[in-house]
C-alpha positions in Angstrom: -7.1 15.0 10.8 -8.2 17.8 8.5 -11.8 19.8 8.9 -14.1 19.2 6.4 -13.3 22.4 4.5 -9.6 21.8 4.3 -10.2 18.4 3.0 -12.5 19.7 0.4 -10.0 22.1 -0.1 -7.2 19.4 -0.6 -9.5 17.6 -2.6 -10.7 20.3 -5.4 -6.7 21.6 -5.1 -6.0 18.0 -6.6 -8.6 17.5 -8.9 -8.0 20.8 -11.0 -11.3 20.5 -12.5 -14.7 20.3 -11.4 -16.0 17.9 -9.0 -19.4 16.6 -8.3 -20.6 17.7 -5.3 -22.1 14.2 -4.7 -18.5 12.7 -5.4 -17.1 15.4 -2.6 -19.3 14.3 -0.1 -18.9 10.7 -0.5 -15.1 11.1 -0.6 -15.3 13.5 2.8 -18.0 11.0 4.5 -20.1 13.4 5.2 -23.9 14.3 4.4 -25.2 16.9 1.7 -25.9 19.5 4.3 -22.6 18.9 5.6 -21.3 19.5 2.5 -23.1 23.0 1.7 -21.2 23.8 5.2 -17.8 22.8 4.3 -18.2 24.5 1.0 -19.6 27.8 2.7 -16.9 27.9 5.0 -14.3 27.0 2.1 -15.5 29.8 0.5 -15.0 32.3 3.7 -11.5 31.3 4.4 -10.4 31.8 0.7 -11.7 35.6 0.5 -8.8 37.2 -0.8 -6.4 35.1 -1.0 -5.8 34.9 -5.0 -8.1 31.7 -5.3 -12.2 31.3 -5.4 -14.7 28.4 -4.4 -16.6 27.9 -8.2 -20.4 26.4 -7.6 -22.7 25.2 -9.9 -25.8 23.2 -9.1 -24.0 20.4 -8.9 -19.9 20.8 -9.2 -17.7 22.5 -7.6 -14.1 23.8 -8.5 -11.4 26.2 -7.3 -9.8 29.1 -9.9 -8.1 32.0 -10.0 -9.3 35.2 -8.6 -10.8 37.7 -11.1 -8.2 40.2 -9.3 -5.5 38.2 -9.8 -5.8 37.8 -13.8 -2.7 40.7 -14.3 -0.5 38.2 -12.3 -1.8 35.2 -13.9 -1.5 36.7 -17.6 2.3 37.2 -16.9 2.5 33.7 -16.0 1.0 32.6 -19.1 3.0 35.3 -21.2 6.4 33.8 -19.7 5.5 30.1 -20.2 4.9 30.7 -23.7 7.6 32.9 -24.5 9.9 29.5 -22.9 8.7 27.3 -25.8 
């Protein structure tokens, strides 16, 4: 069975888009507090490794790195120089 931050990070991983944090915590069965935990330690575990925890008040969302924008522009060049 996964910890609450992996399955928050499955979860946001998934989605690809921001999720409301009420939504998380429902679909994790697990209490606001418990939330702002998992999403605390989510956001721990991911230090540098390419991808960040994005919070607002009330979403939450995984992107990019801002130091991992060289990489990512390549990708992007190559995919459009395929079509």
């Amino acid at each position: 069975m996964l910890t609450p931050p992996a399955a928050l990070h499955a979860l946001l991983f998934a989605s690809g888009e921001p999720v409301e944090k009420k939504q998380l915590a429902k679909l994790l069965e697990i209490k606001d507090v418990e939330l702002v935990v998992a999403l605390k330690a989510l956001t721990d575990s991911l230090r540098g490794s390419g991808v960040v925890l994005v919070e607002t008040a009330t979403e939450a969302e995984l992107r990019t790195a801002p130091e991992a924008s060289v990489i990512v522009k390549k990708l992007r060049e190559s995919e459009l120089a395929r079509d």
